[in-house]
C-alpha positions, -999 to +999 in steps of 0.1 A: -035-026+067-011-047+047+023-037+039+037-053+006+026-091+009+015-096-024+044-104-042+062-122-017+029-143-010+018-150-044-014-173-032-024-139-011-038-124-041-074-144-042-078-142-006-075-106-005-101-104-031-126-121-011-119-107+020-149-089+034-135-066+053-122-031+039-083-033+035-060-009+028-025-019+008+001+005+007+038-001-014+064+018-026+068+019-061+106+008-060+100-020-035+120-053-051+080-068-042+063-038-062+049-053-094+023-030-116+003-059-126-004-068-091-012-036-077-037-029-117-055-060-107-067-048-072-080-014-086-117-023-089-118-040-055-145-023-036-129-035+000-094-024-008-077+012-010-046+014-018-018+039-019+019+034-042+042+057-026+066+071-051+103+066-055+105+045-021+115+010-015+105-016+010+105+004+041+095+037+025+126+047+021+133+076-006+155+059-031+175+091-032+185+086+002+163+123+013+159+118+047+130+142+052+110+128+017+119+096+038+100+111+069+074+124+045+064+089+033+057+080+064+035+111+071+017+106+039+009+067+048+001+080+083-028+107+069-036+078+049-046+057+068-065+081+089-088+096+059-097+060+060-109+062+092-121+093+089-140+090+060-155+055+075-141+031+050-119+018+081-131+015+116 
């Protein structure tokens, strides 16, 4: 699973696209690393899923400082990643 490493590694980008194993990326849409482009140009990857969690920042944070959306990301990442296992694109 890869947390936000596209941006901040720029040269990541091609690798990930030949990577064959499944991937999942997951950012937050107001991470200073989020850019649209980026995350558009990964959407026809077969091997990666990815999620953009709304109004959070870097760690997932709610930008509103809302504790329990804050806690609430992390549950959504969390069922996240484990429809990808369940649903065997992961594991």
């Amino acid at each position: 699973m890869l947390l936000t490493p596209t941006e901040s590694q720029k040269g990541i980008i091609p690798i990930l696209k030949k990577e064959n194993r499944n991937l999942l990326y997951v950012i937050g849409n107001e991470d200073p690393y989020y850019k649209k482009d980026t995350i558009d140009s990964l959407k026809n990857e077969a091997t990666i899923r990815f999620k953009v969690i709304e109004n959070s920042g870097h760690v997932f944070e709610d930008k509103d400082n809302n504790l329990g959306k804050s806690v609430e990301n992390i549950k959504d990442i969390t069922a996240f990643v484990e429809e990808s296992i369940a649903s065997g694109f992961l594991g």
